[in-house]
C-alpha positions in Angstrom: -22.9 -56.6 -12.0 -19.3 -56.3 -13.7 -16.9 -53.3 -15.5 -16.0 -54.0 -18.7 -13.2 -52.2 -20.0 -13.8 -50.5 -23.1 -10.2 -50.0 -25.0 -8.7 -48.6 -28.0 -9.2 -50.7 -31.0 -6.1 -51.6 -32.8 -6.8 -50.2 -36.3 -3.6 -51.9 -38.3 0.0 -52.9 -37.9 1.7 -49.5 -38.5 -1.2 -47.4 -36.2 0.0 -47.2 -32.8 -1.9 -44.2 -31.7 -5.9 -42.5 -32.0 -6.8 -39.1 -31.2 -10.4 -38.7 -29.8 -12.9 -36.4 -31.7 -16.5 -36.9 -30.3 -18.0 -38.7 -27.6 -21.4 -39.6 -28.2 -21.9 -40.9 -24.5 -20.9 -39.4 -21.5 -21.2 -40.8 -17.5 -24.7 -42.1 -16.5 -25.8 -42.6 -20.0 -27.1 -46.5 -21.2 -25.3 -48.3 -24.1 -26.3 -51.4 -25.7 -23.8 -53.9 -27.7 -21.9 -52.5 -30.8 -23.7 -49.1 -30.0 -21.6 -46.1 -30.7 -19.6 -44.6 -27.9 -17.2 -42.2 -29.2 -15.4 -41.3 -32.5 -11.6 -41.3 -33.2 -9.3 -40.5 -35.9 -5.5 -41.8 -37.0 -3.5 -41.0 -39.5 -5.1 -42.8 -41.9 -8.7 -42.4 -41.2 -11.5 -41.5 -39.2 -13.7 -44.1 -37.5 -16.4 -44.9 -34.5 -16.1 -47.5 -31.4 -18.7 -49.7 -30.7 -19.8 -50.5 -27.4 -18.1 -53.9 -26.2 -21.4 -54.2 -23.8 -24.7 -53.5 -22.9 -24.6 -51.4 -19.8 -24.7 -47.7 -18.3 -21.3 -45.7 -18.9 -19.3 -45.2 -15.7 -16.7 -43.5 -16.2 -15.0 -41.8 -18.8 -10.7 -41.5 -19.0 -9.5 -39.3 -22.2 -11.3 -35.6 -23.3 -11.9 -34.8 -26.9 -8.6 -34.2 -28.8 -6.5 -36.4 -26.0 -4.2 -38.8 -28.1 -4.3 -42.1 -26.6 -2.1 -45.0 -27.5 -3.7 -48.5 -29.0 -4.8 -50.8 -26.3 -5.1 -48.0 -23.7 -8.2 -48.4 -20.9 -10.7 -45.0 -23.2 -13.5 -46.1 -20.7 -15.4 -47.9 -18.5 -19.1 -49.5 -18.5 -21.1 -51.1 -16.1 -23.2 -53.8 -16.9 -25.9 -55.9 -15.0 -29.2 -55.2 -14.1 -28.8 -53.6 -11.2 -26.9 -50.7 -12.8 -27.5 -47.6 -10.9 -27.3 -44.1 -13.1 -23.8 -42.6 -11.2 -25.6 -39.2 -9.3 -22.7 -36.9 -10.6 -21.1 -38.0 -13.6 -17.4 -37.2 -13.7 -14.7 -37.7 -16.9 -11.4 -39.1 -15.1 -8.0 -37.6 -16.4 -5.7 -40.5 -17.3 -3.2 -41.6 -14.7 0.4 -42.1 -15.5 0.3 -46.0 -15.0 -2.9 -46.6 -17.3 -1.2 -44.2 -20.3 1.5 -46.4 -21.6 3.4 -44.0 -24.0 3.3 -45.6 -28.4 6.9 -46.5 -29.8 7.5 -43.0 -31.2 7.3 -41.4 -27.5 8.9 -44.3 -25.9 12.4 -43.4 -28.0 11.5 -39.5 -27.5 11.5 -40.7 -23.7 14.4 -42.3 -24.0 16.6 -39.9 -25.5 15.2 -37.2 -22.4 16.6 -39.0 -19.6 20.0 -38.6 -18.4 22.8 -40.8 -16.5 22.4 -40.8 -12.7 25.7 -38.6 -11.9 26.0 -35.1 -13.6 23.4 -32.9 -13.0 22.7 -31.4 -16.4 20.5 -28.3 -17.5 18.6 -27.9 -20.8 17.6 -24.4 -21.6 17.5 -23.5 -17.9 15.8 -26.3 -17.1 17.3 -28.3 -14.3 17.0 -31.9 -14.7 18.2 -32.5 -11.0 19.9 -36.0 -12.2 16.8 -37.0 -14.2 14.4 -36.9 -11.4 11.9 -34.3 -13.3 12.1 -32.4 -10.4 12.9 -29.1 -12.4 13.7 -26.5 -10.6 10.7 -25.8 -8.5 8.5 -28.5 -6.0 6.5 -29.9 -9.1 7.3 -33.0 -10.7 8.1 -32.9 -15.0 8.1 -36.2 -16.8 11.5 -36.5 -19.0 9.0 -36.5 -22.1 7.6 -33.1 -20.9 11.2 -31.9 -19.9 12.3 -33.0 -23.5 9.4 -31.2 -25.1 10.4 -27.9 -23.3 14.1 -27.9 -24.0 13.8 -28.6 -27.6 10.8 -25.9 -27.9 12.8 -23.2 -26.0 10.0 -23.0 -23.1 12.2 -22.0 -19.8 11.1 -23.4 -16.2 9.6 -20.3 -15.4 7.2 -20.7 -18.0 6.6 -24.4 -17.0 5.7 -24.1 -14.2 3.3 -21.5 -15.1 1.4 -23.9 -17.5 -1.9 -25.6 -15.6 -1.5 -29.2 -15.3 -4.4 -31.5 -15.5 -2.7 -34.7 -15.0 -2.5 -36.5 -11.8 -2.1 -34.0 -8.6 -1.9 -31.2 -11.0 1.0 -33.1 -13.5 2.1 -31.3 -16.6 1.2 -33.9 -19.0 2.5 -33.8 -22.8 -1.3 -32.5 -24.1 -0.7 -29.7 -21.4 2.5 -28.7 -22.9 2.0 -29.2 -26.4 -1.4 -27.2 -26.3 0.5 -24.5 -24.5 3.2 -24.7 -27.3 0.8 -24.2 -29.8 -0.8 -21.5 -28.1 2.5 -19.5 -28.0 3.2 -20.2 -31.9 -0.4 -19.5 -33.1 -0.4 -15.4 -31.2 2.0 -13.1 -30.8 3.8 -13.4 -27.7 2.7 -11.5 -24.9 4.8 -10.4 -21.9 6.6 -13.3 -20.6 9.1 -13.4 -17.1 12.5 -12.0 -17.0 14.3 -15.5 -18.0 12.2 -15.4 -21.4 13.8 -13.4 -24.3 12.0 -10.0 -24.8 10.7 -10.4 -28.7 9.4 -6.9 -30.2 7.5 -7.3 -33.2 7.0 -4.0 -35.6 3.4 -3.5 -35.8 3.8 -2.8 -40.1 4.6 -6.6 -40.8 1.3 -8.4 -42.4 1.8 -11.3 -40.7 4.4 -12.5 -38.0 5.2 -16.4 -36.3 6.7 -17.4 -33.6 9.1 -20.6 -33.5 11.4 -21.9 -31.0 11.0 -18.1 -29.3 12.0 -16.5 -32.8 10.1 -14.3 -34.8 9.7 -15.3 -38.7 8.4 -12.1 -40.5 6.6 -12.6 -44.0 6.6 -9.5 -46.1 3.9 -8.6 -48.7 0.4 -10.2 -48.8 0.4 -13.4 -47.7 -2.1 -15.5 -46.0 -1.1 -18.3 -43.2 -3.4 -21.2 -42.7 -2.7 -23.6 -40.4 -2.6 -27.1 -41.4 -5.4 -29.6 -40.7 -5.4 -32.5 -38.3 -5.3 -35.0 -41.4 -2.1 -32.9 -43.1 -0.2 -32.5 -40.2 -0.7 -36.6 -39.6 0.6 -37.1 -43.3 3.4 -34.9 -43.1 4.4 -36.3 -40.3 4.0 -39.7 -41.7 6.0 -39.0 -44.7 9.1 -37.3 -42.8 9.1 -40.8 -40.5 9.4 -42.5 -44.0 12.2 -40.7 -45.3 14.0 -40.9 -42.2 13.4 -44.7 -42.2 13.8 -45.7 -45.2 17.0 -44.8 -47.6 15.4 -44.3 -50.8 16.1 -45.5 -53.9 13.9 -44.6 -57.3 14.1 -46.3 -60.7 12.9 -45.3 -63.9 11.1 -47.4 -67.7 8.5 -46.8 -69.8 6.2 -49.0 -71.2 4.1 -49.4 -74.5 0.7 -49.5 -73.1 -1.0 -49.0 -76.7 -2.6 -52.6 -76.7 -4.2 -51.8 -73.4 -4.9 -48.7 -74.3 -7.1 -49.6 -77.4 -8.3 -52.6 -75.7 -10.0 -50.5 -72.5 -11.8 -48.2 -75.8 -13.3 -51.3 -76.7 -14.7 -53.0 -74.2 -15.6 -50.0 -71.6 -19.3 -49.9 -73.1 -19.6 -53.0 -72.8 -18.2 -53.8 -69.5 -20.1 -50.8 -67.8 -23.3 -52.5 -69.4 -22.6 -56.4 -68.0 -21.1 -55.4 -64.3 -22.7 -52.4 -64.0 -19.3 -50.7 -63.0 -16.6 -48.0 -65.2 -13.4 -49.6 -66.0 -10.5 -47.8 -65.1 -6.5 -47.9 -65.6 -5.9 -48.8 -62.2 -7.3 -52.1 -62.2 -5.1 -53.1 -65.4 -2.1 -51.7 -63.2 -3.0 -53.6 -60.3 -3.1 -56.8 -61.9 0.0 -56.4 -63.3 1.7 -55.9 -60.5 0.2 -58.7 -58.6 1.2 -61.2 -61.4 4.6 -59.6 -61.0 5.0 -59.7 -56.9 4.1 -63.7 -56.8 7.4 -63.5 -59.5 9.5 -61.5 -57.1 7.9 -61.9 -53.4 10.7 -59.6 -51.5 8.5 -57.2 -52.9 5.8 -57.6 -50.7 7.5 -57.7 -48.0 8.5 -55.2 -43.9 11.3 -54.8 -42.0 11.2 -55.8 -38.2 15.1 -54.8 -36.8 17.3 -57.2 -38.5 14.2 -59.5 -39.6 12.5 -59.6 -43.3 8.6 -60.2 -43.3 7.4 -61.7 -46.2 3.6 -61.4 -46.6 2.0 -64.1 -48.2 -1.0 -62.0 -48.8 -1.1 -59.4 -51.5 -3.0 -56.2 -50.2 -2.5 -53.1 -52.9 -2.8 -50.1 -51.9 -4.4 -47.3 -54.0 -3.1 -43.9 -52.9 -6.2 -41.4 -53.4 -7.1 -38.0 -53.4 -9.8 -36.6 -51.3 -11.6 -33.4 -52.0 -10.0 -31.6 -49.5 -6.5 -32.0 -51.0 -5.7 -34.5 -49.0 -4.3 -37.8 -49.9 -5.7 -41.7 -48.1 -4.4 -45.3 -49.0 -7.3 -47.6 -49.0 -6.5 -51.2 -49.2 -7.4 -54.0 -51.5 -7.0 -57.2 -49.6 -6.3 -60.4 -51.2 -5.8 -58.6 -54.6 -4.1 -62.0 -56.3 -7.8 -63.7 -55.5 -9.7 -61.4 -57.3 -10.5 -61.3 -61.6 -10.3 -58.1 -63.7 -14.1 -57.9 -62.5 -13.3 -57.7 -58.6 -10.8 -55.4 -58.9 -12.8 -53.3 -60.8 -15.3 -53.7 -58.4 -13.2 -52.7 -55.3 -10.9 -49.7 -56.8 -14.1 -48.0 -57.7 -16.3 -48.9 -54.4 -13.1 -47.8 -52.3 -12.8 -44.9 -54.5 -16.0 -43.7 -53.9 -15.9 -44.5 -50.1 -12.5 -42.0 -49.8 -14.2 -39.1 -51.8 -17.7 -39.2 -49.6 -15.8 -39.8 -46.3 -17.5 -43.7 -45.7 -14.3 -45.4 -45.6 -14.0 -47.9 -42.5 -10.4 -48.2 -40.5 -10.2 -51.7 -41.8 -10.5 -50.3 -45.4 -7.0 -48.3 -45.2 -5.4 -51.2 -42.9 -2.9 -54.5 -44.1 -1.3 -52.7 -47.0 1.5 -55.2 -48.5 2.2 -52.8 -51.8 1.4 -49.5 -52.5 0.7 -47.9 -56.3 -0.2 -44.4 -56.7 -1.3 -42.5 -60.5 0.4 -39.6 -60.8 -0.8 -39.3 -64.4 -4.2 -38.4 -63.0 -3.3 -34.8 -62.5 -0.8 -34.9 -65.8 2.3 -35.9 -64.6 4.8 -37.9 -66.7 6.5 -39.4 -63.8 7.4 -38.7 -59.8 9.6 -39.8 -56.9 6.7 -41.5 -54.9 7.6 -41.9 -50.6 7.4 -45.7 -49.0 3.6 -45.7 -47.4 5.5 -47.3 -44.2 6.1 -50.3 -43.2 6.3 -51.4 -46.9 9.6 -51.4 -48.6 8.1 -50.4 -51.9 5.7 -47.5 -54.2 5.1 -47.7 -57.7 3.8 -44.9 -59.6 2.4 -44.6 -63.0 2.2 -41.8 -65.0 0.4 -40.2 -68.1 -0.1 -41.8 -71.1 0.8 -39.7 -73.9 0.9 -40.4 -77.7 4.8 -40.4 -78.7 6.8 -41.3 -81.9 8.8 -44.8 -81.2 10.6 -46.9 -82.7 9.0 -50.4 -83.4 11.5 -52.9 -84.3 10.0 -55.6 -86.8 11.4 -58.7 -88.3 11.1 -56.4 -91.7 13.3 -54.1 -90.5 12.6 -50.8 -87.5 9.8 -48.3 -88.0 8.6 -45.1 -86.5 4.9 -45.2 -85.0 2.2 -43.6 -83.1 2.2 -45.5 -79.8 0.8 -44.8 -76.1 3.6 -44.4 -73.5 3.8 -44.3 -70.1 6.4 -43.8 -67.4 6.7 -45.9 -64.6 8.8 -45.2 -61.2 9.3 -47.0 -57.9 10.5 -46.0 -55.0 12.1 -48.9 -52.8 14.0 -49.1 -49.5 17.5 -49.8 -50.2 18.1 -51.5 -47.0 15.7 -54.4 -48.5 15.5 -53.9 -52.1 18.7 -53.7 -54.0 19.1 -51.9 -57.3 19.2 -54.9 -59.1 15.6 -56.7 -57.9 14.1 -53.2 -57.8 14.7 -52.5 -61.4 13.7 -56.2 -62.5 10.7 -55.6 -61.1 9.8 -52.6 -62.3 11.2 -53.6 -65.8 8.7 -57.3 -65.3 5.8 -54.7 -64.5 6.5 -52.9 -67.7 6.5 -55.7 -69.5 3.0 -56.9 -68.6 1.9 -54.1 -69.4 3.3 -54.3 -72.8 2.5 -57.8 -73.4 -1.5 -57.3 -72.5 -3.8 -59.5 -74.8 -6.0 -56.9 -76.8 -8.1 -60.1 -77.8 -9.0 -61.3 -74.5 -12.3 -61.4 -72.7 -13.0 -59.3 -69.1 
């Protein structure tokens, strides 16, 4: 008889945390190998986690909607024949040793503590040198101290908020939830160190932020964001604040491709079974164009370039909901016209009917996104971190251009399309950036209306 440690997966590179949304198993119950056990979601998208063993589940360390780091201890399950059912079940809360804190909390942790000789106070809260004594007898983490000072929540409220961490500890889920709570409802009555916050009972709708009332006159309607919004606005402020940003601009004459995808669809859709897109045009273009310039495909470690050898495009999609997912084609340089074809539309379909796998949206080396699918010309795409580059394509449109012709220039019909690509200037200069978009165009341009899919 053995316990087997059952931890969270790593689901990519850039995915450093999961936050729990079902368990399927709880304390007592029997598991068998690559069985189910509970499902979690990132920032990216939702998946399962198999059972590492065949056993009985003995205990249980996060709740539903806990965020746990990669790598951290979720559960544990005893295996061997002699397994005995547990007589009273129980779900363990995390201690502080076994929750090791990702590499966004670790700098938010940092930045909360304080040198060992002033004492200092944040918003009435008494650091006591850093100790996360607080004010009172109960011990505050500096992340929880940090998260009360810079959301205006005064020790007498703190130490008024439940603890369900270890001996009663105020963990960061306690605080946050609490935080949410009080931004969510109008305030009630709070203690005498709290502002007193009136709100007139004609306003339609009224929040509460940072202990400040923001009013909205008229009729409006507020809707919270979901889990999956709040995850991608949060990952696209991280990128801006990353990565300086730099966008250039071309166009390219996509007629020949344009007239040679109106010939062959039928036909292709008959022999492969499968509808020929744009996108997979686009992709190979831009794969023939990263082996050109391979700084492209590259991230950013500190002072340290990464160049990947492998080519993974990413296809930014939209999901019914609104919402927007990246799945990944991996080794994109190895596939034909055919493959690609193959994988935009199966990964396509996965996104839109919610069957996409966490290793479908991991390994991303590139990143293209259509903006002409909802009729824009062009757009200011944001770096799908830790790339240093987005390409977008927009609409094609019929324009009048000028042709130039060893008989002399001409005005035609032709199909153009924008291109634009965001890069991080840290990386990519203005120079290799613009080649590269300008080699892309080019491709494009140059595409054999003769040759065979």
């Amino acid at each position: 008889m053995a316990v087997v440690d059952l931890v969270m997966p790593k689901l990519g590179e850039s995915i450093m945390e999961a936050t729990v949304l079902k368990w399927h198993k709880q304390p007592g119950d029997t598991v068998k190998m690559d069985e189910t056990i509970l499902d979690i979601a990132t920032d990216k998208v939702d998946s399962e986690v198999p059972s590492t063993a065949a056993g009985v589940i003995e205990e249980i360390l996060f709740n539903v909607n806990d965020v746990v780091p990669i790598g951290t201890v979720i559960a544990k399950i005893r295996t061997g024949a002699s397994a005995e059912i547990p007589q009273k079940p129980t779900i363990s809360q995390p201690s502080q040793e076994s929750f090791q804190q990702p590499a966004q909390e670790a700098e938010v942790v940092a930045s909360a503590q304080h040198q060992p000789s002033p004492r200092s106070t944040i918003n009435g809260i008494d650091n006591a040198n850093g100790n996360g004594q607080g004010g009172g007898s109960k011990f505050y983490s500096p992340l929880v101290l940090n998260i009360a000072a810079s959301e205006g929540v005064s020790m007498s409220e703190l130490e008024n908020i439940p603890g369900t961490g270890n001996e009663g500890r105020v963990t960061k889920k306690d605080i946050l939830h609490y935080v949410s709570n009080r931004k969510s409802a109008a305030p009630e009555s709070r203690s005498s160190s709290a502002p007193n916050i009136q709100i007139v009972k004609e306003t339609p709708a009224v929040e509460t932020r940072n202990n400040q009332v923001t009013t909205y006159t008229g009729n409006v309607e507020i809707i919270e964001m979901d889990r999956m919004r709040k995850l991608i606005a949060d990952h696209m402020v991280r990128s801006k604040h990353t990565s300086p940003h730099v966008t250039s601009f071309t166009e390219a004459d996509v007629t020949n491709l344009v007239q040679w995808r109106d010939r062959v669809k039928k036909d292709f859709e008959k022999r492969e079974g499968a509808k020929i897109t744009f996108t997979p045009l686009f992709i190979e273009a831009i794969v023939r164009c990263i082996k050109k310039f391979p700084l492209i495909n590259c991230s950013l470690d500190g002072t340290n370039i990464i160049i990947k050898k492998d080519i993974n495009i990413g296809m930014a999609t939209a999901l019914p909901s609104g919402n927007l997912i990246v799945p990944v084609i991996k080794n994109a340089d190895q596939l034909n016209l055919v493959g690609l074809t193959k994988q935009v539309n199966n990964l396509a379909d996965a996104a839109r009917t919610g069957k996409l796998k966490a290793d479908d949206t991991t390994g991303g080396t590139f990143t293209m996104t259509n903006v002409g699918t909802f009729g824009s010309l062009m757009g200011t795409p944001i770096i799908n971190q830790p790339q240093v580059a987005i390409l977008a394509v927009g609409a094609i449109k019929k324009r009048p251009v000028v042709i130039e012709t060893p008989a002399g220039d001409s005005i035609a019909i032709r199909h153009m399309m924008y291109l634009s690509m965001s890069y991080d200037h840290r990386i990519v200069d203005g120079s290799l950036g613009a080649t590269f978009l300008t080699a892309v165009a080019k491709e494009l341009e140059n595409f054999k209306s003769d040759r065979e899919f």
